[in-house]
C-alpha positions as CSV (number, residue, x, y, z in Angstrom):
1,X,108.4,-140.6,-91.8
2,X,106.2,-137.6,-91.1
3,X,106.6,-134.5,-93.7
4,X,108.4,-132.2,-91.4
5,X,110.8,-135.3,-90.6
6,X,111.5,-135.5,-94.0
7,X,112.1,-131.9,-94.0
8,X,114.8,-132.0,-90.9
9,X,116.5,-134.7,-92.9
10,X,117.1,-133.1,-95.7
11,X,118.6,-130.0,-94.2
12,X,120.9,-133.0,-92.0
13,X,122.1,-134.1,-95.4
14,X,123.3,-130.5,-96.5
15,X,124.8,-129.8,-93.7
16,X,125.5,-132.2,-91.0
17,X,126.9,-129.8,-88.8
18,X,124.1,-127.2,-88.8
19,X,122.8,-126.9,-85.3
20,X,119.0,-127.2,-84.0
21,X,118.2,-123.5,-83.6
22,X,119.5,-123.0,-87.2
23,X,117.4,-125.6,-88.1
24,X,114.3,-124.3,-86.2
25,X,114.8,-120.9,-88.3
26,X,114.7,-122.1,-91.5
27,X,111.7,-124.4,-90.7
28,X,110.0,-121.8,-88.8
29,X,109.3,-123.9,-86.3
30,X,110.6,-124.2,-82.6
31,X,113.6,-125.4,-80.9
32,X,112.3,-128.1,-79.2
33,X,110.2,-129.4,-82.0
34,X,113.4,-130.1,-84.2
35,X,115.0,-131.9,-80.9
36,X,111.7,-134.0,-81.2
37,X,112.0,-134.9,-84.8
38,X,115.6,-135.5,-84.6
39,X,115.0,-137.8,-81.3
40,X,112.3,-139.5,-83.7
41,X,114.7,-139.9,-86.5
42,X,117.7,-141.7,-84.4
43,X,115.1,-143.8,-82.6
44,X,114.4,-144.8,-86.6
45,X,117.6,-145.3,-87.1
46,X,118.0,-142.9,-89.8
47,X,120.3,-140.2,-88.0
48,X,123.4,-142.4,-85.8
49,X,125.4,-140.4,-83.0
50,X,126.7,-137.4,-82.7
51,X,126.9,-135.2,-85.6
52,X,124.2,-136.3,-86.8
53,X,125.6,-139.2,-88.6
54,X,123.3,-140.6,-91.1
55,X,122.9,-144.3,-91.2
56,X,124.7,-146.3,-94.1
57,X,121.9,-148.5,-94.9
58,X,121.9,-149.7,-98.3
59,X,118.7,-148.0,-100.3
60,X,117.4,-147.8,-103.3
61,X,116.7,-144.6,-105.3
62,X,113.6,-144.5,-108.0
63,X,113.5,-141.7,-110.4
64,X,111.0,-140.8,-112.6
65,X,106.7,-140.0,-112.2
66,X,104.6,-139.1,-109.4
67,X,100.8,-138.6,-110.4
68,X,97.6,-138.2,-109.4
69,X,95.9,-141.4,-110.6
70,X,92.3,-140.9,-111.4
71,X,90.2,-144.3,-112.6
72,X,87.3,-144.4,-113.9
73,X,85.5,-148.0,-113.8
74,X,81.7,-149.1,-114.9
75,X,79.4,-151.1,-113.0
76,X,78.9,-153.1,-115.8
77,X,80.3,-154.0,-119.4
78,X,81.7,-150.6,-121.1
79,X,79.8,-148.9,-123.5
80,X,81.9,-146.3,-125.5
81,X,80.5,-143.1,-126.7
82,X,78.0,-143.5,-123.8
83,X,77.5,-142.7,-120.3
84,X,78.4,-145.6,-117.9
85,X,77.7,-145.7,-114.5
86,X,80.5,-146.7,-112.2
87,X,82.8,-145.3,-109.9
88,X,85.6,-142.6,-110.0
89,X,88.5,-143.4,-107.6
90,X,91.6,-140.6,-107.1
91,X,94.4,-142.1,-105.6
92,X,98.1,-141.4,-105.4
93,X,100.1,-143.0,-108.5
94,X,102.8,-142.5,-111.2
95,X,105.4,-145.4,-112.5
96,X,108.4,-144.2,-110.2
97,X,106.0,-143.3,-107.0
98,X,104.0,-146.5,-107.5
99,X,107.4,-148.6,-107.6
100,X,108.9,-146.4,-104.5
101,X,105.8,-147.0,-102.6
102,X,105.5,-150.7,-103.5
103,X,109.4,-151.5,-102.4
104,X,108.8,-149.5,-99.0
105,X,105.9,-152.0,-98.4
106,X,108.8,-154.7,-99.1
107,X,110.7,-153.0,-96.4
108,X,113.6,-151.7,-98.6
109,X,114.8,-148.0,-97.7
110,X,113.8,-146.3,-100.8
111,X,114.5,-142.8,-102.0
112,X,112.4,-141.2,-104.4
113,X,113.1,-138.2,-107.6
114,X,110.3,-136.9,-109.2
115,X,108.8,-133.6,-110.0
116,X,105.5,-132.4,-108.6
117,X,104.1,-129.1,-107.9
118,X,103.6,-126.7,-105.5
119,X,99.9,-127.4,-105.6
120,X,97.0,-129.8,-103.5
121,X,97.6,-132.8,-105.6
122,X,101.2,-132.4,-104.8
123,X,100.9,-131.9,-101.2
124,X,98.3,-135.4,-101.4
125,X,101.0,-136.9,-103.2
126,X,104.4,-136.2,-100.7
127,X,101.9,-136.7,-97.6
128,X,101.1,-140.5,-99.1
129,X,103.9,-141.1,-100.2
130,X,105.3,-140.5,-96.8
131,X,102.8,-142.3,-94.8
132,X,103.9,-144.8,-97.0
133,X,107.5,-144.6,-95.7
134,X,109.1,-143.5,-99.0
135,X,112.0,-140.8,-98.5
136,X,110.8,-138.0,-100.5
137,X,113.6,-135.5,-98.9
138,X,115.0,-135.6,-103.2
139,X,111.6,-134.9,-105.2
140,X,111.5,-131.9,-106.9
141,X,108.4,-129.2,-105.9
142,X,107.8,-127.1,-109.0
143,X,106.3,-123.9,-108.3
144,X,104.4,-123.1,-111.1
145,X,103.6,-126.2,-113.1
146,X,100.8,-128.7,-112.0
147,X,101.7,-131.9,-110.5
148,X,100.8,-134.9,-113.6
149,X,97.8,-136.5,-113.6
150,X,96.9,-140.2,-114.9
151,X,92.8,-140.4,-116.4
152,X,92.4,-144.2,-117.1
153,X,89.1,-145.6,-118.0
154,X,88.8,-149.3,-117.1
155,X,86.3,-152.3,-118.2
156,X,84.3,-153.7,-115.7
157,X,86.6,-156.1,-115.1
158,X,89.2,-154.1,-114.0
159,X,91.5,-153.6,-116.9
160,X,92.4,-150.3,-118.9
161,X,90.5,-149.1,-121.9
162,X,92.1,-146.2,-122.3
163,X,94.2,-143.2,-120.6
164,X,95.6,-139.8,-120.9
165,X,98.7,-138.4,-119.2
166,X,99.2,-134.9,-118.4
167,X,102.9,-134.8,-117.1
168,X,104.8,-131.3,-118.9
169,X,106.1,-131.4,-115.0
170,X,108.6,-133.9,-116.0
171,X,110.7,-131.8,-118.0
172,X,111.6,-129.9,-114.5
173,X,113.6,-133.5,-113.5
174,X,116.6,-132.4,-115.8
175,X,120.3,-133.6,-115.4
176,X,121.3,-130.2,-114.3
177,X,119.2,-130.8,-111.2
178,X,119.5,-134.7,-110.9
179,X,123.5,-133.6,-110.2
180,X,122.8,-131.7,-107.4
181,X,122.9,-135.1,-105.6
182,X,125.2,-136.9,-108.0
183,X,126.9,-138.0,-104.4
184,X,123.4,-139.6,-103.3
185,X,123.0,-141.5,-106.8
186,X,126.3,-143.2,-106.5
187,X,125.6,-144.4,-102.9
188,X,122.5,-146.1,-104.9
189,X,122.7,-150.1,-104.1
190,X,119.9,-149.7,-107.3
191,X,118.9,-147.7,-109.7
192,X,115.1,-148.0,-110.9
193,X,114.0,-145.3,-113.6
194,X,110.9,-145.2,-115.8
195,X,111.2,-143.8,-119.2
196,X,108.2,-140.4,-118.3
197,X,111.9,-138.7,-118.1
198,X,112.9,-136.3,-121.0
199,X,115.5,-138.5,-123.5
200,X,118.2,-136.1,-121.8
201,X,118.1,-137.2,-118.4
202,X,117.4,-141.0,-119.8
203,X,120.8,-140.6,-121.1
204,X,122.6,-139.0,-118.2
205,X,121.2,-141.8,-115.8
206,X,122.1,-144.5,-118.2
207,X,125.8,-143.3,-118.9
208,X,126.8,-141.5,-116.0
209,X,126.4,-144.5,-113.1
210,X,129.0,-147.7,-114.0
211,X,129.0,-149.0,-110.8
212,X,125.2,-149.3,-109.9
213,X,122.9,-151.6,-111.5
214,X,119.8,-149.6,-113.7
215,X,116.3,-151.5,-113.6
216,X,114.1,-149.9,-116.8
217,X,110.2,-150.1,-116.9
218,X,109.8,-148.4,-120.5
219,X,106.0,-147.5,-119.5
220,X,104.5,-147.0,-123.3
221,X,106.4,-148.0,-126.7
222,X,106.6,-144.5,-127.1
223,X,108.2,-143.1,-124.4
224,X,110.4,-146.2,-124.7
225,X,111.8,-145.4,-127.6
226,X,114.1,-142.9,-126.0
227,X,116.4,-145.2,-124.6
228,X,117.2,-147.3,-127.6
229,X,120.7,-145.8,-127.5
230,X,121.1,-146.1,-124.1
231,X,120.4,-149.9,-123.9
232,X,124.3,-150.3,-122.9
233,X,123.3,-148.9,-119.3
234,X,120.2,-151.1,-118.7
235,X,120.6,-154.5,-116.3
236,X,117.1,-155.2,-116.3
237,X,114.8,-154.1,-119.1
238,X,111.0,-154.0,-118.3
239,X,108.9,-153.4,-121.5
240,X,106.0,-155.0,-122.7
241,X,105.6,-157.1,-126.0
242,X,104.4,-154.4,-128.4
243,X,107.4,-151.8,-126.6
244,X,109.9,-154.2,-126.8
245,X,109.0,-155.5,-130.4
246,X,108.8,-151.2,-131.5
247,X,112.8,-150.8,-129.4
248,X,114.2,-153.4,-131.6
249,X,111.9,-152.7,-135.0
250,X,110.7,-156.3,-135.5
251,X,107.8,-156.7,-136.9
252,X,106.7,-160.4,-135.9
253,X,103.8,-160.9,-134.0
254,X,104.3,-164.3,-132.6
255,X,105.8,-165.8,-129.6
256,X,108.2,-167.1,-131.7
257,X,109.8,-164.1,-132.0
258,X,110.7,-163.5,-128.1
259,X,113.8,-165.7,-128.3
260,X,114.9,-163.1,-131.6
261,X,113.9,-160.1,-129.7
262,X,116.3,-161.2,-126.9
263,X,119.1,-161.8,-128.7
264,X,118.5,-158.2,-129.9
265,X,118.2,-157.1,-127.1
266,X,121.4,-158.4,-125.1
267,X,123.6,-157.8,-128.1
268,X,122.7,-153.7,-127.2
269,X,124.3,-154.7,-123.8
270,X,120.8,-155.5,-121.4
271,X,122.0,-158.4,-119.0
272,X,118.0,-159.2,-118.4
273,X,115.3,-158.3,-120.2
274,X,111.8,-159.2,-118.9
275,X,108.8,-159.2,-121.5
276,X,105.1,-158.6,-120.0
277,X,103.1,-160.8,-121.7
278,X,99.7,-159.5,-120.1
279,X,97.6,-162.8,-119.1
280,X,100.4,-165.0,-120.6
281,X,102.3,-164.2,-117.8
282,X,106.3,-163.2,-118.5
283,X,108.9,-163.8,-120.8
284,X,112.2,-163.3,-118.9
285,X,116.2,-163.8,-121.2
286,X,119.2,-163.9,-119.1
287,X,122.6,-165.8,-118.5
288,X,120.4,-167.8,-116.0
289,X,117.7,-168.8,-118.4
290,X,115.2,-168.2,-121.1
291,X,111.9,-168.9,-120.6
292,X,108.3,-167.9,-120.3
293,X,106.7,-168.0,-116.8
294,X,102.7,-168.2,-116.6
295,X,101.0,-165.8,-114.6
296,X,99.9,-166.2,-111.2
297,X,95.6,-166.2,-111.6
298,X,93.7,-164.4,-108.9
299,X,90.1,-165.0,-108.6
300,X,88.8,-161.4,-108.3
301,X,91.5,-158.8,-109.7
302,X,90.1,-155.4,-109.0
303,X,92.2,-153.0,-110.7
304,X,95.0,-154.2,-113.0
305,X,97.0,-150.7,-113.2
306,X,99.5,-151.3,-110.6
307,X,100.9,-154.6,-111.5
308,X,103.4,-154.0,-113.3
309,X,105.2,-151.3,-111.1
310,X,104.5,-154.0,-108.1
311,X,106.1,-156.4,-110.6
312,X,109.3,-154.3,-111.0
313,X,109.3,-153.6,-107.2
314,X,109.1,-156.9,-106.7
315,X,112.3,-157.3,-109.2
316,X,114.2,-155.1,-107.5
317,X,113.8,-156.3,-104.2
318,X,114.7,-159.9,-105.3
319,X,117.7,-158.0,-106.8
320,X,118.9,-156.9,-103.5
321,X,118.5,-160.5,-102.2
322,X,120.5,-161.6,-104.4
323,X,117.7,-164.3,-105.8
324,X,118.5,-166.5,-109.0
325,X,116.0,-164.9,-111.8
326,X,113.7,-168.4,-111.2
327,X,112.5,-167.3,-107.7
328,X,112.9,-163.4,-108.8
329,X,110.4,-163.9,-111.4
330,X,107.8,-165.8,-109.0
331,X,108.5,-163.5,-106.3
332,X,107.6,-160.4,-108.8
333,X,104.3,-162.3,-110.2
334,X,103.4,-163.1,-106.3
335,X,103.5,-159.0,-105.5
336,X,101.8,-157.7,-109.0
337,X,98.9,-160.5,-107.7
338,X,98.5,-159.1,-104.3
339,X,98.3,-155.5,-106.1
340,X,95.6,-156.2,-108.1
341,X,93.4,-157.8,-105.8
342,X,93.0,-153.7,-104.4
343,X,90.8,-150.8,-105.7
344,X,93.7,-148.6,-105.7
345,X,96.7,-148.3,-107.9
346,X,98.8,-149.7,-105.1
347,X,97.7,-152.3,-102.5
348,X,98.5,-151.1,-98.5
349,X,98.4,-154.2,-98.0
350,X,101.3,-155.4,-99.6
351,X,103.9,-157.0,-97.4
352,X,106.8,-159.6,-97.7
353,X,104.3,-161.9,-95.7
354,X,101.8,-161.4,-98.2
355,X,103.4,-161.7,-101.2
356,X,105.9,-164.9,-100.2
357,X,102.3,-166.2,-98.6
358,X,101.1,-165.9,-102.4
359,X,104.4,-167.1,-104.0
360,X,104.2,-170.2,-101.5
361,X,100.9,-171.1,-102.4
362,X,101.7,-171.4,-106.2
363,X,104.8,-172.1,-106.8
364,X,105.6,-174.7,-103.7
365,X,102.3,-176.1,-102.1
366,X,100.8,-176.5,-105.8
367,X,103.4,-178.8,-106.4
368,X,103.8,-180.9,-103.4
């Protein structure tokens, strides 16, 4: 969906009614170029029949951060307080964007929130995210504040050092604007939020939807830490080992503990909580199971900093599926592998094909 498509949409959602010329005014754009973009849009199967009557396909909305990720990655082993020759890559990111983009791949309709400004990196952001086929008729342009950007420094191998987040944008993404389309949010077949959002919108997302499931990815212990009384809302919890030991203040550092920290965890109310164990793979507590799934090794992983938000995509499109958590789990490992194996953030080459082509090659032909 092409920017100015996304734009024609969005004034379709306001007002289905509103007529083409009215449409070409406030665009600024001819007549005949809205009939062209609303001829593209029904050949989509976006807009349906007369009226422009918008199709009822199920989608999924993300909410939370778009960035601009820029890694930084030496030729050879790190040294710190040093210069190290490498390579700088820019590349379209953010925990919210990255899981929108990464479940479009999947071919899921998906419909992103996020805040980002009124600046280049914005415009580099919507126009990828686009390409990408994400709906971004809901994100937010701020005119004045920058669009967030992600610094991460990697090892030669591919794996994070170190990082810094600029993201005072998220702020903007408040309730009082999130309820300008309370009526989208509760057309949701799935919620997926990442905890960038201010505490205050955390808690109006996680209290304000009964009737659609919430997928968490708690992004850093602390930012997770402003959902601990929220935990009632949350189907599936996303944290990592260190965030989910700081949510539940237990101090253990064994794996002995995971089976305590679910308990924990589902006594707040969480029906699934998946713990990223980094190279150990996951540890995933349920009414289906408890257990700890090994990771799925690839031979060359380029750049680690997408997996996990192609391991929730991957989550949340099993959801829709309606997959038992066994194959949900594989299915979720198989798309964080094919992620990793690319320079950027996200992988374009990500595709059902790929990932089942992945998840068939360890988890079946391995064992035949």
């Amino acid at each position: 969906m092409s920017v100015r498509e996304s734009s024609v949409l969005a004034l379709v959602r306001s007002e289905p009614m509103i007529s083409q010329e009215a449409m070409a005014q406030r665009l600024g754009i001819s007549r005949s170029a809205v009939a062209g973009h609303i001829m593209s849009l029904t050949k989509k199967g976006i807009i349906e029949g007369r009226g422009y009557v918008l199709s009822a396909s199920p989608f999924v909305v993300v909410i939370g951060g778009a960035n601009i990720d820029i890694h930084g990655m030496p030729a050879h082993k790190l040294v710190e307080g040093d210069s190290n020759v490498g390579t700088v890559l820019t590349c379209a990111g953010g925990v919210a964007r990255n899981i929108a983009e990464n479940l479009s791949r999947l071919g899921t309709h998906v419909r992103l929130l996020a805040p980002i400004g009124l600046d280049k990196y914005g415009d580099f952001l919507h126009q990828h995210s686009v390409d990408a086929g994400v709906d971004m008729s809901f994100v937010l342009r701020h005119p004045s504040l920058s669009t967030s950007t992600y610094l991460s420094i990697l090892n030669h191998q591919g794996s994070m050092q170190v990082a810094i987040s600029d993201m005072a944008i998220m702020d903007s993404l408040s309730p009082a604007y999130l309820k300008n389309h309370e009526a989208m949010l509760k057309q949701a077949e799935l919620m997926v939020i990442d905890c960038n959002l201010s505490e205050e919108t955390l808690e109006y997302l996680l209290t304000s939807f009964p009737d659609q499931a919430k997928f968490v990815d708690t992004v850093s212990t602390r930012k997770a830490l402003k959902i601990k009384p929220y935990l009632k809302g949350v189907h599936t919890l996303k944290p990592s080992f260190a965030e989910a030991r700081a949510l539940a203040d237990i101090k253990g550092k064994k794996a002995d503990d995971l089976p305590r920290l679910a308990d924990w965890f589902h006594e707040q109310g969480v029906e699934r909580l998946v713990i990223s164990l980094g190279d150990a793979g996951v540890f995933c507590s349920s009414a289906q199971e408890q257990a700890t799934h090994e990771a799925i090794k690839t031979s060359k992983p380029v750049n680690t900093d997408g997996a996990g938000d192609a391991f929730v995509a991957g989550l949340a499109f099993a959801k829709l599926q309606q997959w038992d958590t066994p194959r949900s789990i594989g299915f979720a490992q198989a798309a964080a592998a094919v992620t990793i194996s690319d320079k950027s953030t996200n992988n374009s080459a990500l595709s059902i094909q790929q990932v089942e082509k992945v998840y068939q090659n360890h988890y079946v032909n391995s064992t035949e």
